[in-house]
N, CA, C and O atoms as a GROMACS GRO file, in nm:
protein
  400
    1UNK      N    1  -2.919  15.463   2.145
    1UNK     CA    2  -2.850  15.342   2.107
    1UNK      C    3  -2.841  15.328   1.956
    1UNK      O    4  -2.735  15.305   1.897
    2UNK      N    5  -2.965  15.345   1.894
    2UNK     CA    6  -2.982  15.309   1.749
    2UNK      C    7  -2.861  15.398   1.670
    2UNK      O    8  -2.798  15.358   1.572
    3UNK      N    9  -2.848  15.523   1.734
    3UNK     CA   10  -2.777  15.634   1.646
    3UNK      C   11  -2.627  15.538   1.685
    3UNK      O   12  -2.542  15.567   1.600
    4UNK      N   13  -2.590  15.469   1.754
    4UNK     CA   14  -2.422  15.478   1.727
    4UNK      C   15  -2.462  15.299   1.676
    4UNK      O   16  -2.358  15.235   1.689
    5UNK      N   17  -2.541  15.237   1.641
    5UNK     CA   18  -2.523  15.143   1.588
    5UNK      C   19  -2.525  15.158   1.412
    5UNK      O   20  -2.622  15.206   1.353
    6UNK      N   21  -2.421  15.119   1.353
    6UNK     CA   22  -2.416  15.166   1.200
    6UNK      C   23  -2.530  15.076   1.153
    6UNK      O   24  -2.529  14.965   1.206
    7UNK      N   25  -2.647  15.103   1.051
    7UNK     CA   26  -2.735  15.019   0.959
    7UNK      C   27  -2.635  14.959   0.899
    7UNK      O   28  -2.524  14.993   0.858
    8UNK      N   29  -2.716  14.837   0.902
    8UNK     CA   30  -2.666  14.723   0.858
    8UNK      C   31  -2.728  14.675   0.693
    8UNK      O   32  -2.831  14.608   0.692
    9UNK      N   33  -2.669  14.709   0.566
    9UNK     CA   34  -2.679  14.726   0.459
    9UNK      C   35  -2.824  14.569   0.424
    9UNK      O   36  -2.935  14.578   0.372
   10UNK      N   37  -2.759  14.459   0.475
   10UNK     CA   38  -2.885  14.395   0.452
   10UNK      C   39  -2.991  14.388   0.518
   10UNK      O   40  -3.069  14.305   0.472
   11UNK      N   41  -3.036  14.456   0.632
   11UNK     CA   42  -3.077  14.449   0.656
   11UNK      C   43  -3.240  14.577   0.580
   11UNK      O   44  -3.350  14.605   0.627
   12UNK      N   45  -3.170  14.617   0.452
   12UNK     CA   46  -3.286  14.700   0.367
   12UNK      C   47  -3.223  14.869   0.384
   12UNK      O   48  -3.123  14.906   0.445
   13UNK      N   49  -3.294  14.928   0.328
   13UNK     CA   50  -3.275  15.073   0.311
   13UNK      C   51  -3.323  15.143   0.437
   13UNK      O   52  -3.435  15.138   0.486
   14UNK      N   53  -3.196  15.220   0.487
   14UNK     CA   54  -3.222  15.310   0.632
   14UNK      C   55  -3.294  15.348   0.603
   14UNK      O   56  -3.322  15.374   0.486
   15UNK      N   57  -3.403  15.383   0.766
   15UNK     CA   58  -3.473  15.470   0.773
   15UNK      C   59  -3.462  15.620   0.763
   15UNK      O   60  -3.348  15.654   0.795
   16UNK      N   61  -3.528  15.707   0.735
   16UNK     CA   62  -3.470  15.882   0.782
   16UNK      C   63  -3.495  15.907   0.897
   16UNK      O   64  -3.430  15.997   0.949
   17UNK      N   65  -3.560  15.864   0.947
   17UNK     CA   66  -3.652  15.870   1.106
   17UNK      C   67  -3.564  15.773   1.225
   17UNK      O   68  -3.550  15.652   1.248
   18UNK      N   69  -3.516  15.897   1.281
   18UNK     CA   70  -3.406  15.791   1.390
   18UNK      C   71  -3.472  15.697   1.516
   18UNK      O   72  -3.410  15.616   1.585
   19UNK      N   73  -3.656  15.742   1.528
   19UNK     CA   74  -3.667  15.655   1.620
   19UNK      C   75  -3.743  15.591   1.544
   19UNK      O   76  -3.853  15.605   1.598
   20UNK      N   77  -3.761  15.516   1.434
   20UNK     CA   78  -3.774  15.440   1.335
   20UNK      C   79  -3.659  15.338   1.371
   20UNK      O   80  -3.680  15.241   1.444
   21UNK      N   81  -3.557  15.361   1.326
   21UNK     CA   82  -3.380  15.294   1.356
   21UNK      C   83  -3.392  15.240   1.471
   21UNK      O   84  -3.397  15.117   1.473
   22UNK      N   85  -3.400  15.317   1.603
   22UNK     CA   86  -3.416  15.292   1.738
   22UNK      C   87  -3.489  15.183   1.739
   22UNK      O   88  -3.438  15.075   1.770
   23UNK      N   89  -3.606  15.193   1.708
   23UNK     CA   90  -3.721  15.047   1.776
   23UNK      C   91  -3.670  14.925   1.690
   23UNK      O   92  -3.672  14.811   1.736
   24UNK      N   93  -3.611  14.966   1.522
   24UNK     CA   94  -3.581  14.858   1.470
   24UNK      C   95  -3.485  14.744   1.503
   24UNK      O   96  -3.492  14.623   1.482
   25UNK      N   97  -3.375  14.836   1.572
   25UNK     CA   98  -3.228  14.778   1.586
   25UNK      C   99  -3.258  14.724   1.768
   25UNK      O  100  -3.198  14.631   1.822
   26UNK      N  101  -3.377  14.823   1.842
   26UNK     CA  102  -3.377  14.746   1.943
   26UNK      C  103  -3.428  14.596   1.913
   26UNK      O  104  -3.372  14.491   1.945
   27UNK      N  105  -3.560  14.615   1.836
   27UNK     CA  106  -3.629  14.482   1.804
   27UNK      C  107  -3.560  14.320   1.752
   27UNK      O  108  -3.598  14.203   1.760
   28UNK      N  109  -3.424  14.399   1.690
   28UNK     CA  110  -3.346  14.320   1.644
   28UNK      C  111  -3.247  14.223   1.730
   28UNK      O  112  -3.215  14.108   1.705
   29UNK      N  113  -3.202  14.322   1.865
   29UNK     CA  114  -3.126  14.303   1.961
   29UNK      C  115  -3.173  14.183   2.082
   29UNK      O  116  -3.111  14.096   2.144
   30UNK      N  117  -3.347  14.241   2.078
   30UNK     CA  118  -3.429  14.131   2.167
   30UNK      C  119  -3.404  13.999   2.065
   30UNK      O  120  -3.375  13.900   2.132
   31UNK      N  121  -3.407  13.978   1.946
   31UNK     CA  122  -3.403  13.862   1.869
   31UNK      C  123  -3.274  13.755   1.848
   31UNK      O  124  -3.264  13.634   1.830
   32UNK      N  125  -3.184  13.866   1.862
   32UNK     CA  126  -3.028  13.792   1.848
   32UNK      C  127  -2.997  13.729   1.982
   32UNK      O  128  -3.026  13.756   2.098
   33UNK      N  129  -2.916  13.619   1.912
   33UNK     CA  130  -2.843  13.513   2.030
   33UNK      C  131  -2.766  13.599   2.152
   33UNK      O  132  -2.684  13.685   2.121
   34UNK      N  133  -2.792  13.574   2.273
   34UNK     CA  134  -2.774  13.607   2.383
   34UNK      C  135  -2.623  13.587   2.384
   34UNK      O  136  -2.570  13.502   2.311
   35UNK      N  137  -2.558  13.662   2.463
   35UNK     CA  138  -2.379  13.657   2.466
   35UNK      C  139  -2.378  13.607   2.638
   35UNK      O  140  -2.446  13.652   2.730
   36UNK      N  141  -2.274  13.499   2.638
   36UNK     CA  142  -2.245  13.431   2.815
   36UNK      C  143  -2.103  13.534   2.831
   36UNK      O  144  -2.000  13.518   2.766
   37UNK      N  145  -2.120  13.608   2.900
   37UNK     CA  146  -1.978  13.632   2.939
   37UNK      C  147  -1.810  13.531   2.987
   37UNK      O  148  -1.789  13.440   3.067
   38UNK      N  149  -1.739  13.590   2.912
   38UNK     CA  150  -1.654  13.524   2.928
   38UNK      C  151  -1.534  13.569   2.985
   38UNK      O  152  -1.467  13.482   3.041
   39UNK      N  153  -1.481  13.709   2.985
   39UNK     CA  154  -1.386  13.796   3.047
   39UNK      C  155  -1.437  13.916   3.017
   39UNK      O  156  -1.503  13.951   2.920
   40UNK      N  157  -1.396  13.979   3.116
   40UNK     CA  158  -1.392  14.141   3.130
   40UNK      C  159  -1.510  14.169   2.964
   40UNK      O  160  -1.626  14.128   2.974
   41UNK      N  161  -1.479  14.218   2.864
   41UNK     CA  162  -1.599  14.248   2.728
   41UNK      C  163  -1.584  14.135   2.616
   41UNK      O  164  -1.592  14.160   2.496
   42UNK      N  165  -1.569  14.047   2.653
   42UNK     CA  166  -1.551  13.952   2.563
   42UNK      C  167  -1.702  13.819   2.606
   42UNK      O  168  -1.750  13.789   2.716
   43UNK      N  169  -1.728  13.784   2.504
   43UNK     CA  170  -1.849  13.735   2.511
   43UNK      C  171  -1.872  13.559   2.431
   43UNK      O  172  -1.791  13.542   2.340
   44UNK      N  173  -1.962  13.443   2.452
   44UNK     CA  174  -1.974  13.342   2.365
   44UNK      C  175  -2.114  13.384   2.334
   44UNK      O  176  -2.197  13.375   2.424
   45UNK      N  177  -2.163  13.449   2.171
   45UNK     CA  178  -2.304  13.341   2.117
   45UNK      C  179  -2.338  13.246   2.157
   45UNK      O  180  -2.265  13.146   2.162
   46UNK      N  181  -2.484  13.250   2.207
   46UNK     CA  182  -2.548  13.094   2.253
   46UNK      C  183  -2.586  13.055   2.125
   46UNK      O  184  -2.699  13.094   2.097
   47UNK      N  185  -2.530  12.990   2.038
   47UNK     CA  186  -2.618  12.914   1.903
   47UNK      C  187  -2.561  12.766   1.885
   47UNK      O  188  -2.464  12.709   1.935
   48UNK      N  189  -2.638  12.732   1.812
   48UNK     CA  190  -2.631  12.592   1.796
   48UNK      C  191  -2.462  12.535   1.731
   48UNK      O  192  -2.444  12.413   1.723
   49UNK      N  193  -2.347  12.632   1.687
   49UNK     CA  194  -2.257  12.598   1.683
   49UNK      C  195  -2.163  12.557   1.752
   49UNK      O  196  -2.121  12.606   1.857
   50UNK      N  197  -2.112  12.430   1.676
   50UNK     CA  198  -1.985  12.359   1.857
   50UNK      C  199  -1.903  12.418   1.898
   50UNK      O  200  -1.864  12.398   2.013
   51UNK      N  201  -1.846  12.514   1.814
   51UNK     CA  202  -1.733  12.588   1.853
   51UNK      C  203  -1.786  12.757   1.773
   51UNK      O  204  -1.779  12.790   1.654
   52UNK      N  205  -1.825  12.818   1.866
   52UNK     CA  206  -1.906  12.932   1.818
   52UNK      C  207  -1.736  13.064   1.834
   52UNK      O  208  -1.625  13.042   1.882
   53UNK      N  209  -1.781  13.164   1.785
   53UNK     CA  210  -1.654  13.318   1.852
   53UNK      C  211  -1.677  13.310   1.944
   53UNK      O  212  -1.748  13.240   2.017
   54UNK      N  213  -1.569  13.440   1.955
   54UNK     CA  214  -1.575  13.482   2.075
   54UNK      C  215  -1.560  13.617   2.053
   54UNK      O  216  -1.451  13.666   2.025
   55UNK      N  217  -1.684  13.696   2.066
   55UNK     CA  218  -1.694  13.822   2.039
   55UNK      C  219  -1.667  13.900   2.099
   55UNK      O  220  -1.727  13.878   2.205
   56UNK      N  221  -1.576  14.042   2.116
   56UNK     CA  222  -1.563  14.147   2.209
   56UNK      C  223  -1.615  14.271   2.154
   56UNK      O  224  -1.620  14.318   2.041
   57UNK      N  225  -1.663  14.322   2.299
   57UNK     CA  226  -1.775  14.379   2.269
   57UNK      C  227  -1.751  14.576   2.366
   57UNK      O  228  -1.835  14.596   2.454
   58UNK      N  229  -1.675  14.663   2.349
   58UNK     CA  230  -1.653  14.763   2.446
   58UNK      C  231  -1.723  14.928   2.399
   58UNK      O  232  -1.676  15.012   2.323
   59UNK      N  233  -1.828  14.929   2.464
   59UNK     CA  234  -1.904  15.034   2.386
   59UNK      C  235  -1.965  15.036   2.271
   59UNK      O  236  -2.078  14.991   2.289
   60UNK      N  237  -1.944  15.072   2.139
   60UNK     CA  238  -1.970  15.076   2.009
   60UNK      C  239  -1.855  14.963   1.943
   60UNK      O  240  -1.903  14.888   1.858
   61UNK      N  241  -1.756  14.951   1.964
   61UNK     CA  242  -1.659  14.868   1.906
   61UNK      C  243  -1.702  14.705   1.965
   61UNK      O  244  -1.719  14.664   2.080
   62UNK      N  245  -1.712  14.627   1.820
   62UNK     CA  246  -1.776  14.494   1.860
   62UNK      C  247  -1.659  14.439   1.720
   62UNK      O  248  -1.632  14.485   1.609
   63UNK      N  249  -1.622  14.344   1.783
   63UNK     CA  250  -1.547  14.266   1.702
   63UNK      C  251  -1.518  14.093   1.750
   63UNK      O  252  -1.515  14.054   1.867
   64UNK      N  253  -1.500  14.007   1.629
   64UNK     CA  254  -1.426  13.863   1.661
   64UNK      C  255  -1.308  13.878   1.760
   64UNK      O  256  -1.238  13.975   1.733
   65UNK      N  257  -1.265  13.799   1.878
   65UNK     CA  258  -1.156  13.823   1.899
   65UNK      C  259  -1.122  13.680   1.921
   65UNK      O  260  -1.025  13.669   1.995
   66UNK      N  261  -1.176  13.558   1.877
   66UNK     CA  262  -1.170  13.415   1.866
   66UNK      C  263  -1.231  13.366   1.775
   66UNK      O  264  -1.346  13.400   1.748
   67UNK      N  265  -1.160  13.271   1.706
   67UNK     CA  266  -1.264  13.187   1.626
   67UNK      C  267  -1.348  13.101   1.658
   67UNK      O  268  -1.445  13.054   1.600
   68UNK      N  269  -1.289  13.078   1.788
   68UNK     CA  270  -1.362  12.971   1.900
   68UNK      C  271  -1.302  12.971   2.036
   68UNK      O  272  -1.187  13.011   2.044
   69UNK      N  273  -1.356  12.937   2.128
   69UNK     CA  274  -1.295  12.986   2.252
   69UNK      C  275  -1.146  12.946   2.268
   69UNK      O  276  -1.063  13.025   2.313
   70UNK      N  277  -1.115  12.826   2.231
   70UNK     CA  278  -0.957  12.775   2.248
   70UNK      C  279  -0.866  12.884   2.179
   70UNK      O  280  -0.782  12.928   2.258
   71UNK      N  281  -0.859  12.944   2.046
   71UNK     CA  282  -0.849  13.036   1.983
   71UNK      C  283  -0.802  13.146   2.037
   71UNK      O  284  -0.692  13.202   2.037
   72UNK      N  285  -0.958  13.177   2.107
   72UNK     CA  286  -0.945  13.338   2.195
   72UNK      C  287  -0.830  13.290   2.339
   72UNK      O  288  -0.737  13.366   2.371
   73UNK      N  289  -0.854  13.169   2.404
   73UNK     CA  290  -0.726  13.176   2.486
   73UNK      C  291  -0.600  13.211   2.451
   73UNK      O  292  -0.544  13.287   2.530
   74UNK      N  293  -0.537  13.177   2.351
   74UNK     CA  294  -0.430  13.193   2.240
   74UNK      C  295  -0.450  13.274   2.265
   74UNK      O  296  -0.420  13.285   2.384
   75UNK      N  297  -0.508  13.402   2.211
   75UNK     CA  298  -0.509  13.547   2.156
   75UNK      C  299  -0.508  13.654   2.270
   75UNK      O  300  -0.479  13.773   2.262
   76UNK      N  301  -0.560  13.555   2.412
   76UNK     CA  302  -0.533  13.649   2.524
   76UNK      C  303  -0.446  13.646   2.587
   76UNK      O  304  -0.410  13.746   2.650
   77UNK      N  305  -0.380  13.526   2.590
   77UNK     CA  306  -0.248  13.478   2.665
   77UNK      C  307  -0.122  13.477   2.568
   77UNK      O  308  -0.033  13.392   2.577
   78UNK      N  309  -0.126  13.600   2.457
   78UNK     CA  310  -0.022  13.565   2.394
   78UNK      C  311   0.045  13.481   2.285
   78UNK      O  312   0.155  13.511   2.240
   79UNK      N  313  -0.040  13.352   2.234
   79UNK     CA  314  -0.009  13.232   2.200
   79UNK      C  315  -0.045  13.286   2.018
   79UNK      O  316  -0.014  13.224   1.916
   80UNK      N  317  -0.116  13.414   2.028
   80UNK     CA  318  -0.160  13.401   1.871
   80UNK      C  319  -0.190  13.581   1.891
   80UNK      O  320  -0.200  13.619   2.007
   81UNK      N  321  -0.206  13.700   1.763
   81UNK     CA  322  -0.237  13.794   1.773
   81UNK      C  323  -0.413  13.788   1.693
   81UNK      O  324  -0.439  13.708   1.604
   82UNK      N  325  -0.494  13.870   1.740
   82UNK     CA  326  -0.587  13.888   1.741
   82UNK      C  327  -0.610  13.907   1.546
   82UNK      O  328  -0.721  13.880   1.499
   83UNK      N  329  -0.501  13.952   1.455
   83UNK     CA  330  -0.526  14.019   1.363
   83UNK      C  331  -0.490  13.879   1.302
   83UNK      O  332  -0.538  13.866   1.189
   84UNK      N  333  -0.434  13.795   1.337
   84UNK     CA  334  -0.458  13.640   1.299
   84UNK      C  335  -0.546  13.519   1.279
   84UNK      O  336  -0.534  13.405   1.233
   85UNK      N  337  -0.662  13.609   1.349
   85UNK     CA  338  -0.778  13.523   1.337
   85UNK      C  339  -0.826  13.470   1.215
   85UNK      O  340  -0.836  13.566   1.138
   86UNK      N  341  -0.867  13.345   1.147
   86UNK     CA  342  -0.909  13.330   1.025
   86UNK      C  343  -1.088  13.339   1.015
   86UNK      O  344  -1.164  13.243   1.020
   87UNK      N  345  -1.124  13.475   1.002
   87UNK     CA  346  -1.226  13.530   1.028
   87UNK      C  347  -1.307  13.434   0.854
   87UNK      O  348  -1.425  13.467   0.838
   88UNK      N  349  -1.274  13.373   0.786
   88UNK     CA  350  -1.359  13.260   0.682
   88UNK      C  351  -1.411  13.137   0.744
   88UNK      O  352  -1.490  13.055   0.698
   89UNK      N  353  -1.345  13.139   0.868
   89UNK     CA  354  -1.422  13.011   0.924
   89UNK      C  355  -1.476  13.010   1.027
   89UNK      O  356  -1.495  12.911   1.098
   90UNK      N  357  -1.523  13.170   1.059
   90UNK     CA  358  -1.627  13.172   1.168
   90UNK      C  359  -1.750  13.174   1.079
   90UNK      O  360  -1.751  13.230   0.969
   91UNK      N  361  -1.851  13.110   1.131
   91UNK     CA  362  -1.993  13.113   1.119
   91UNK      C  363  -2.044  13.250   1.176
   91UNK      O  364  -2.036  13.279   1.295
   92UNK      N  365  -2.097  13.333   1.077
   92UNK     CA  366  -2.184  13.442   1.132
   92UNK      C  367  -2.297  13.431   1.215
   92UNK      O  368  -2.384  13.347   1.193
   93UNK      N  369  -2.303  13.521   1.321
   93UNK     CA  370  -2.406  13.511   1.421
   93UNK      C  371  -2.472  13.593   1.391
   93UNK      O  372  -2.415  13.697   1.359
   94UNK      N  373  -2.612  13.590   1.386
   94UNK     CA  374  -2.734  13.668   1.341
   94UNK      C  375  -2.711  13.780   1.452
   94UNK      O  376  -2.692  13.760   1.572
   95UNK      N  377  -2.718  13.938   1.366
   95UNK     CA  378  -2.740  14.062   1.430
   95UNK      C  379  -2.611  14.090   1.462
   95UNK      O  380  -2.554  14.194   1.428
   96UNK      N  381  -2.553  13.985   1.536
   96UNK     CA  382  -2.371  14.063   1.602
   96UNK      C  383  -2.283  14.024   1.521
   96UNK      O  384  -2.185  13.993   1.588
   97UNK      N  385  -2.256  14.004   1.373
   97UNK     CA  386  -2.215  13.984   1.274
   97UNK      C  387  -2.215  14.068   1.182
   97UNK      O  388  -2.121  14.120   1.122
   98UNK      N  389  -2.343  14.083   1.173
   98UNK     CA  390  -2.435  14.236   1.087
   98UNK      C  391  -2.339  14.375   1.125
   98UNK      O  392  -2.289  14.450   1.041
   99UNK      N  393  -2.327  14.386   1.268
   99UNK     CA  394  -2.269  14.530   1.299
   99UNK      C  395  -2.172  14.524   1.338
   99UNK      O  396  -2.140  14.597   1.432
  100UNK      N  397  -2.120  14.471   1.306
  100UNK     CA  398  -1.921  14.429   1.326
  100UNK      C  399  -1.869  14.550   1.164
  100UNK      O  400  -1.751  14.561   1.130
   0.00000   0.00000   0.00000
């Protein structure tokens, strides 16, 4: 897992030791806000924000694909393109922010 997740620059200077990386980025993963499914790889952060992303998530590729769920309807049904998102007014989510 650790090897296809890219280090995350703040999170300090990579390790050389890949199962170093491994336990870190797992340890990290147990810590970050839990994702509710929402369609097929698309996901909501449980955090204390009212209108949190909507993250998609397919293998190694993790990206915004809402700024908030109303948003991501738009963006799935057509109403808006995904590369439209105004990614300055999402609030970063600890860890799934980091490796975007």
């Amino acid at each position: 897992m650790a090897g296809e997740v890219y280090w995350c620059d703040d999170w300090g200077q990579e390790p050389e030791d890949k199962k170093i990386i491994s336990k870190e980025v797992i340890a990290r993963l147990k810590e970050a806000p839990k994702l509710v499914p929402i369609y097929a790889y698309r996901y909501i952060p449980m955090v204390l924000d009212k209108n949190p992303p909507v993250i998609s998530i397919h293998d190694i590729d993790i990206i915004y694909y809402g700024e908030n769920l109303e948003d991501y309807f738009n963006i799935e049904f057509g109403k808006k393109t995904q590369d439209a998102i105004r990614f300055q007014n999402i609030t970063p989510i600890p860890f799934w922010s980091d490796i975007m």
